[in-house]
C-alpha positions as CSV (number, residue, x, y, z in Angstrom):
1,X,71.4,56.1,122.8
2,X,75.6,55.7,123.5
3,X,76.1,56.8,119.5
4,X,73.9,59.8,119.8
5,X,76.0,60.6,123.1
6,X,79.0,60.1,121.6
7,X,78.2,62.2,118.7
8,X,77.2,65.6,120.6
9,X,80.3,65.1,123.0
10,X,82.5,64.8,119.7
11,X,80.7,68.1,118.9
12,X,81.5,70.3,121.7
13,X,84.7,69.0,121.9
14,X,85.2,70.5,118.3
15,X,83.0,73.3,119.0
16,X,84.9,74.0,122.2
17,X,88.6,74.2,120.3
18,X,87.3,76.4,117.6
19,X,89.3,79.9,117.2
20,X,87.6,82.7,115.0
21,X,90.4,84.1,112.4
22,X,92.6,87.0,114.3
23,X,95.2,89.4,113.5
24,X,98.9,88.6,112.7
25,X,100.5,88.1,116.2
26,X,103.5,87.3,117.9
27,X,102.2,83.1,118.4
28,X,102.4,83.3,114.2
29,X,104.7,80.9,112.9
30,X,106.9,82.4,110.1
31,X,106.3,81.5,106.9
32,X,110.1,81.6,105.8
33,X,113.2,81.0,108.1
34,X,114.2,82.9,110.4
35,X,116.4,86.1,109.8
36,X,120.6,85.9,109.8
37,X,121.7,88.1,113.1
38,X,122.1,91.5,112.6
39,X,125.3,92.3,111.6
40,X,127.1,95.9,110.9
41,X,127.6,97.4,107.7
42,X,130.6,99.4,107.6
43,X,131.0,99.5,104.2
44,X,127.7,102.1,104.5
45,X,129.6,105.4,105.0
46,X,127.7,107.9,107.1
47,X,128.5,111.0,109.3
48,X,130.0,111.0,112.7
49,X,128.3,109.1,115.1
50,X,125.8,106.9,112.7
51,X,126.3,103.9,111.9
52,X,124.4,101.2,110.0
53,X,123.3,97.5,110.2
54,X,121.8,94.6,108.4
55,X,118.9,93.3,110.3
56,X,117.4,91.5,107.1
57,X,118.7,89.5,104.0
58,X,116.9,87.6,101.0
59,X,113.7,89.7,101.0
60,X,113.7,89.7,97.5
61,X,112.9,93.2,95.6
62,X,112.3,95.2,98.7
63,X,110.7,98.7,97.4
64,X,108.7,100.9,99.6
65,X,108.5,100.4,103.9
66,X,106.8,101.3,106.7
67,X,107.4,100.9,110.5
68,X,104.6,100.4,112.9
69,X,104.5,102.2,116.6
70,X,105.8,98.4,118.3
71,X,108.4,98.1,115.6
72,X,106.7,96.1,113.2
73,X,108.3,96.5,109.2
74,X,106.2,95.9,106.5
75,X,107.7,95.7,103.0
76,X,106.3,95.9,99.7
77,X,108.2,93.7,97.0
78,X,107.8,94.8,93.2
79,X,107.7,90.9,92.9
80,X,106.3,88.1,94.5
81,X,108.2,85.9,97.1
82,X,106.6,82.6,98.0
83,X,103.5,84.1,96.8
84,X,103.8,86.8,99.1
85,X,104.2,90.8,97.7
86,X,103.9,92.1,101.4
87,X,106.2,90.8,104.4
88,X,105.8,91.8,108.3
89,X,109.1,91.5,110.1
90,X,109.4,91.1,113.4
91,X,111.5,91.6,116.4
92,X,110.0,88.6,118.5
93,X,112.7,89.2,121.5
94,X,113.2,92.8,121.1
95,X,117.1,92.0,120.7
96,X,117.3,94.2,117.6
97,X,117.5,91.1,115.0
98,X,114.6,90.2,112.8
99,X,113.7,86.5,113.5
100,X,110.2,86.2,112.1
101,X,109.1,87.0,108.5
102,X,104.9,86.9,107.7
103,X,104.1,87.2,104.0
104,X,100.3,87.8,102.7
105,X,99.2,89.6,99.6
106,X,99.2,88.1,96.4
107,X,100.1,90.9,93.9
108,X,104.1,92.9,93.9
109,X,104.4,96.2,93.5
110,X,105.5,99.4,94.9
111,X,103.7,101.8,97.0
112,X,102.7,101.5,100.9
113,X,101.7,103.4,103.9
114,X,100.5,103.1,107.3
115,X,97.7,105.8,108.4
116,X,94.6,106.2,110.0
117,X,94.2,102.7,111.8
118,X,95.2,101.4,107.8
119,X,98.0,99.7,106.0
120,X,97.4,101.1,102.8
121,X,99.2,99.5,99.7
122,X,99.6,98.6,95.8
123,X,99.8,96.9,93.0
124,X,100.7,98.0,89.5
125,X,96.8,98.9,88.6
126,X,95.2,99.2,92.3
127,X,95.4,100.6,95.6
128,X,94.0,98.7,98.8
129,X,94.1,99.0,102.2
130,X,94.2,96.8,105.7
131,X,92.6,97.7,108.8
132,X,94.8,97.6,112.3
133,X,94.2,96.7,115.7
134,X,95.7,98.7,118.4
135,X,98.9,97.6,118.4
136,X,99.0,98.2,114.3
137,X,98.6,94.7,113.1
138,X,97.0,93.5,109.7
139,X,93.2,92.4,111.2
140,X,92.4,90.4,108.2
141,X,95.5,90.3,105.6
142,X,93.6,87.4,103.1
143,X,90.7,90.1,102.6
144,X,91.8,93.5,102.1
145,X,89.2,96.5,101.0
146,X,90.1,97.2,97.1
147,X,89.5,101.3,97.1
148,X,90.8,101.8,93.7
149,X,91.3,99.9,90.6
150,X,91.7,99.9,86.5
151,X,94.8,101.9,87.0
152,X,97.4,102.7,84.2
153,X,100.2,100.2,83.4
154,X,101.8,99.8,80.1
155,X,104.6,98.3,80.6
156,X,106.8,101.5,81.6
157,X,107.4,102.9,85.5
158,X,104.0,101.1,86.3
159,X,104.7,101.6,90.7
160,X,101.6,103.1,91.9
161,X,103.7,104.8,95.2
162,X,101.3,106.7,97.7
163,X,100.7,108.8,100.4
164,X,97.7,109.6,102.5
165,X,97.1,113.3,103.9
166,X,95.3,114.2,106.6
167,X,91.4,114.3,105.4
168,X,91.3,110.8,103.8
169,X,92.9,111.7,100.7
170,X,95.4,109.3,99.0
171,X,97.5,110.1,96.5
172,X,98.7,108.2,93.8
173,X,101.5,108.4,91.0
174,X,100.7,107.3,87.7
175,X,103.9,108.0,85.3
176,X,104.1,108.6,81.8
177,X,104.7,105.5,79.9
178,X,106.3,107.6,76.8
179,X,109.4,109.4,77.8
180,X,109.7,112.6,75.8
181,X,106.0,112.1,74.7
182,X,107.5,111.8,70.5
183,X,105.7,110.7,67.9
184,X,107.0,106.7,67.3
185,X,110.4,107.1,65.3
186,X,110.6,110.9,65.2
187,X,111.7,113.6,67.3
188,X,108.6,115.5,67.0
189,X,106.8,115.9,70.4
190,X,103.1,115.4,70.6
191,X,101.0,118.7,71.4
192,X,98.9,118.2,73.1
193,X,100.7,115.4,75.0
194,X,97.9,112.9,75.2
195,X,99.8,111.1,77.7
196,X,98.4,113.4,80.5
197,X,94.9,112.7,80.1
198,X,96.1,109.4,82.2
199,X,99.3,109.4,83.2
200,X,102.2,111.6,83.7
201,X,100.6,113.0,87.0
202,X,99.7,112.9,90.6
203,X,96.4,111.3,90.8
204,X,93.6,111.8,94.6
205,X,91.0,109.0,95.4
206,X,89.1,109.4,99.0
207,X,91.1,107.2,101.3
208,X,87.7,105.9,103.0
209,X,85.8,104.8,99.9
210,X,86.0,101.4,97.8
211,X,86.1,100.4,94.0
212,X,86.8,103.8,93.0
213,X,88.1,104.5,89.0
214,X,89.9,106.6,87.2
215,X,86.5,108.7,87.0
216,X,86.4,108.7,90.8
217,X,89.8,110.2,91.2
218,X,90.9,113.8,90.6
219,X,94.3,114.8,88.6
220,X,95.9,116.9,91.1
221,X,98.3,117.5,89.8
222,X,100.0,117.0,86.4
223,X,103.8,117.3,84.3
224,X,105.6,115.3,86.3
225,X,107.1,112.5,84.4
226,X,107.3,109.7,86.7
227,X,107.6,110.1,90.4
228,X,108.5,107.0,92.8
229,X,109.7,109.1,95.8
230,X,106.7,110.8,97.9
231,X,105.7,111.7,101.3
232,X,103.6,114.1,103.0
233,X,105.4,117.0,104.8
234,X,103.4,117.5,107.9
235,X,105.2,120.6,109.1
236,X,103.6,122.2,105.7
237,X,100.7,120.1,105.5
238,X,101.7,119.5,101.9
239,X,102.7,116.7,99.2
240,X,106.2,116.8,98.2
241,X,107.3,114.3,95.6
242,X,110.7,113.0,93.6
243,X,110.0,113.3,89.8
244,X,112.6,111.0,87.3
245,X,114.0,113.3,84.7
246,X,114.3,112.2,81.3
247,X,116.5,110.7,78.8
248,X,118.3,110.9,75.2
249,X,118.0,114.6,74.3
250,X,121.2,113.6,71.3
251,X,119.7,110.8,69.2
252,X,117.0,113.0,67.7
253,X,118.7,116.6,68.1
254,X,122.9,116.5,68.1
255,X,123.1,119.5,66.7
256,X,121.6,121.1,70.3
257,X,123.4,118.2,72.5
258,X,126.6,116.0,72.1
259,X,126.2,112.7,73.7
260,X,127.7,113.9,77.1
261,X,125.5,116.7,77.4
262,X,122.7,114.4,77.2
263,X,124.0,112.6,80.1
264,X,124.4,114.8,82.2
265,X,120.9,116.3,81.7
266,X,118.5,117.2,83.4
267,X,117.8,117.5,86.8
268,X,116.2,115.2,89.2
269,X,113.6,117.6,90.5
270,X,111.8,117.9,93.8
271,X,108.5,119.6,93.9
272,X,106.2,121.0,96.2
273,X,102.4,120.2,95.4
274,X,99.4,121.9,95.3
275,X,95.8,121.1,93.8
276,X,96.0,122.0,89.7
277,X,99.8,122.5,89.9
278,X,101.7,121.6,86.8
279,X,105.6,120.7,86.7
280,X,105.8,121.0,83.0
281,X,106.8,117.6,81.8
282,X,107.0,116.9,78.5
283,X,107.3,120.5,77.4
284,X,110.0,121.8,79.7
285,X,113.0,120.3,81.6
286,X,114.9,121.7,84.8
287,X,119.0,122.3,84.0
288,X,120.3,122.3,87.4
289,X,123.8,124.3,85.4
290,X,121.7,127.4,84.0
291,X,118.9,127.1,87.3
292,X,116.3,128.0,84.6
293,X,113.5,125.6,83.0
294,X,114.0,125.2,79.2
295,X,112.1,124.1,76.8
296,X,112.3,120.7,75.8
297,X,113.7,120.2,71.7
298,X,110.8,118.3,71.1
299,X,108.7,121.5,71.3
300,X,110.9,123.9,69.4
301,X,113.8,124.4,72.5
302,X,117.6,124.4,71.4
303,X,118.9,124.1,75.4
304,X,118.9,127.5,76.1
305,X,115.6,128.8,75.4
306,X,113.4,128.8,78.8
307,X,110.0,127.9,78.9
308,X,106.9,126.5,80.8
309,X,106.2,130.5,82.3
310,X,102.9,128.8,84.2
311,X,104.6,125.5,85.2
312,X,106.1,125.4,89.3
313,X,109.6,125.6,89.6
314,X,111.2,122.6,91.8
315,X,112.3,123.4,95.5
316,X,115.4,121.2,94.8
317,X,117.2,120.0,92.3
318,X,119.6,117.3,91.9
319,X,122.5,115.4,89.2
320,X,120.7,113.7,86.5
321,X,119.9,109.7,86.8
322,X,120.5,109.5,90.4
323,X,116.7,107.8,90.5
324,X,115.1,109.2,93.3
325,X,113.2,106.3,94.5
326,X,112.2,106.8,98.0
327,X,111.1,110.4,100.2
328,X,110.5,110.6,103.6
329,X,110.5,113.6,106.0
330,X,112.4,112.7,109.4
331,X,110.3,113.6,112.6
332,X,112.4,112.0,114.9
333,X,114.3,112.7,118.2
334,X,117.3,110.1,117.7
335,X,119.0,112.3,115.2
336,X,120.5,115.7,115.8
337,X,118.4,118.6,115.9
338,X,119.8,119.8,112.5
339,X,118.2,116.4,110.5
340,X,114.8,117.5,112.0
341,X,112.1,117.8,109.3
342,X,114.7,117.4,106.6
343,X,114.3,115.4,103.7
344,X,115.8,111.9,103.1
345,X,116.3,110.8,99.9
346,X,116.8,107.6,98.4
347,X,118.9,107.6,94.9
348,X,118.5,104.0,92.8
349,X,120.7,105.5,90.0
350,X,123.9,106.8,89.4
351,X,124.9,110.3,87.9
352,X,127.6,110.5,85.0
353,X,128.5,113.6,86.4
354,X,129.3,112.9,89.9
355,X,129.9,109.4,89.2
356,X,128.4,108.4,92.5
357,X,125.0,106.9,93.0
358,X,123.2,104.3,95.1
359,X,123.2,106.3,98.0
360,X,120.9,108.0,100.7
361,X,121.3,112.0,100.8
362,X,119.5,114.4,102.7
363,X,118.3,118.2,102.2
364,X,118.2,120.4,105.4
365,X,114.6,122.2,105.8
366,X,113.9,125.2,107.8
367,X,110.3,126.7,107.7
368,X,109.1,124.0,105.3
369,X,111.5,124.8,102.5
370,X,115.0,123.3,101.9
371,X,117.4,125.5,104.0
372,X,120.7,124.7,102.3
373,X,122.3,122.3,99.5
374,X,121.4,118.9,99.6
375,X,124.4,116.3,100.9
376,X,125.3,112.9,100.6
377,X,124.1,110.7,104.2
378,X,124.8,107.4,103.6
379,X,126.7,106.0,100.4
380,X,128.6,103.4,99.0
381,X,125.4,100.8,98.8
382,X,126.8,99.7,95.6
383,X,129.7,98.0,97.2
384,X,131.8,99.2,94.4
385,X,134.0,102.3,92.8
386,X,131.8,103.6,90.3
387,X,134.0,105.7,88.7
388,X,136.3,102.7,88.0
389,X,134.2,99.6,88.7
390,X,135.1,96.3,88.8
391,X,132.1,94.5,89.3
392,X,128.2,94.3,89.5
393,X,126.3,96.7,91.9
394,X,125.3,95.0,95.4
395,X,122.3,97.1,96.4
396,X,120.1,99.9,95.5
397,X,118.4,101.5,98.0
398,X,114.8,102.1,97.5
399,X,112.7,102.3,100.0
400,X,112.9,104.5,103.2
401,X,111.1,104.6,106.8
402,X,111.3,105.5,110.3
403,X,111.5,103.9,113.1
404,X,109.3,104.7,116.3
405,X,112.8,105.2,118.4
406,X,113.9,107.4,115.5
407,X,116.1,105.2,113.6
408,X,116.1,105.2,109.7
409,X,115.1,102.1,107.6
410,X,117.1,101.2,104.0
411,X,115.1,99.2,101.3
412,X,117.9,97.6,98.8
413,X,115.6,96.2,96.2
414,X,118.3,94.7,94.5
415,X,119.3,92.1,96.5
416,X,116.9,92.2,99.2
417,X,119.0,93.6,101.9
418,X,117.5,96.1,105.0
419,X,119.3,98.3,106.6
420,X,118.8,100.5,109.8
421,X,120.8,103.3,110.2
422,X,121.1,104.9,114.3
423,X,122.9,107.5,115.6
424,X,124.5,107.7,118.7
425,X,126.5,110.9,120.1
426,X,130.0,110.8,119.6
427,X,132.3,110.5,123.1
């Protein structure tokens, strides 16, 4: 009789101190220690009246970010940390400093976005997404919804980056994993490019619907060589996106282009998409010096002859291999009006021809197309004189988001560094 008492009472005492599993909050221990305190970064140049700041360190390759409505970061790291591709940082005493890191997910890679009531994110082959509570936190981050899969990676620009619009479409970037799309060992370009029928696009899955294929999905767009740089302009209603130019136009063809020319060419391209628009890629390039798309040498071009008559011309163009890794469209108040629904860029490369890189730049927009030349915002991330340098690169930036007071978020996925940049109005 005592034994069978003592056995229910030990059972509602267990029963009694059971929790059912909850959402990331702020009673979560950190998985890591805590963050360094912020600290400025003056070595960031940046217009009057900005200035930037460290608020994390270590994060390992930081790549794409988001910023939830109470602050919340989450970045995406191209490789796992502690076991962790995805890390929530938080400001536990609102002091400005991070001092608690949260890692779940258990696959790197690139792409991630917060939309809808989701935290939508990637690997190298699929896309998944996390639902949020009111206050945007991850509800269940060991069991996310898997809403696509089987996507192309071999072994070239495999990020997956994406972007949701505003009827449950995601978008996603699948790049072409042969540069000029040659025949192996020749400079004879393959027509048709076989490459597209996979890659070398913008791909759309429904945003809403799980274990979706390549079957599922709709190319929507297509010649664009490999873009890592997205976001969806809301002003427009429309998907703009960063493509990668190519390389090595000498090896196969010096009698076109000496070995300068080829590094200086050709343009990092912004484009404006559409459903069924083609960019061109790998018949055409953009030269940013003749303004004109030419056809690549691959396909009978000699640098001067244009081409690609049905292929969209870019809104923007910019120096060859400045990388354009991260896009986002500011929205916020904190800035002058003249940054308003401009473009921030930013660059993971460096261009021979400015012999600058590393940096965040920004293109003014007025009526949702660029309203004058595209400017350098915030440089020197590399920590070095690239046009003499005397040592390694410190920091690449990567990944850019914005914060709900308006401030600006840095990725370096380099050395795992994030910066915030502010702006206060100059006395």
């Amino acid at each position: 009789m005592n034994q069978t008492y003592l056995r229910t009472a030990l059972l509602l005492t267990l029963l009694a101190g059971y929790q059912a599993p909850k959402a990331f909050s702020s009673d979560d221990k950190p998985t890591s220690a805590k963050t360094p305190k912020a600290k400025p970064a003056p070595e960031i140049k940046t217009p009057a009246g900005f200035s930037a700041s460290i608020i994390a360190e270590n994060l390992g390759p930081a790549r794409h970010v988001v910023v939830s409505k109470t602050g919340d970061i989450y970045v995406k790291l191209s490789k796992l940390k502690d076991g962790k591709g995805i890390y929530r940082l938080r400001d536990t005493d609102k002091d400005g400093v991070i001092d608690e890191r949260t890692g779940f997910g258990d696959y790197p890679g690139t792409g991630i976005y917060l939309k809808n009531g989701y935290l939508y994110t990637s690997s190298n082959t699929s896309v998944f997404r996390y639902k949020l509570n009111d206050k945007e936190e991850v509800l269940q981050p060991d069991q996310p919804e898997t809403l696509v899969t089987g996507l192309l990676a071999k072994g070239r620009d495999e990020s997956k980056s994406i972007v949701v619009d505003n009827q449950q479409n995601i978008y996603v970037n699948i790049a072409a994993y042969n540069d000029p799309c040659r025949e192996p060992g020749t400079g004879k370009g393959l027509m048709p490019c076989p490459t597209l029928d996979s890659a070398g696009g913008i791909w759309q899955f429904r945003a809403d619907k799980q274990n979706q294929t390549y079957g599922d999905g709709l190319r929507y767009a297509t010649g664009l060589k490999n873009v890592v740089g997205l976001d969806w302009n809301a002003k427009t209603n429309t998907l703009f996106v960063m493509q990668h130019g190519r390389n090595q136009f000498h090896d196969f063809y010096p009698q076109y282009y000496t070995p300068e020319q080829s590094s200086l060419l050709p343009a990092e391209t912004m484009y404006e998409l559409h459903k069924g628009d083609d960019a061109g890629w790998p018949y055409i390039y953009y030269d940013q010096f003749q303004k004109k798309k030419i056809l690549a040498p691959e396909y009978g071009g000699d640098g001067k002859k244009t081409g690609g008559a049905k292929a969209i011309n870019p809104v923007a163009a910019f120096p060859a291999h400045l990388g354009p890794n991260g896009l986002l469209f500011y929205t916020g108040t904190m800035f002058p009006e003249r940054y308003r629904n401009g473009a921030f860029i930013a660059f993971h490369g460096q261009s021979p021809e400015l012999k600058k890189g590393y940096m965040v730049a920004f293109v003014p927009f007025k009526n949702g197309k660029p309203s004058g030349p595209w400017e350098i915002f915030a440089d020197n991330f590399s920590g070095i004189d690239l046009a003499k340098p005397t040592g390694p690169v410190q920091h690449r930036p990567c990944g850019l988001a914005q914060g709900p007071d308006g401030s600006l978020y840095v990725t370096d996925d380099l050395n795992g560094t994030l910066y915030r940049i502010s702006y206060s109005r100059p006395q």
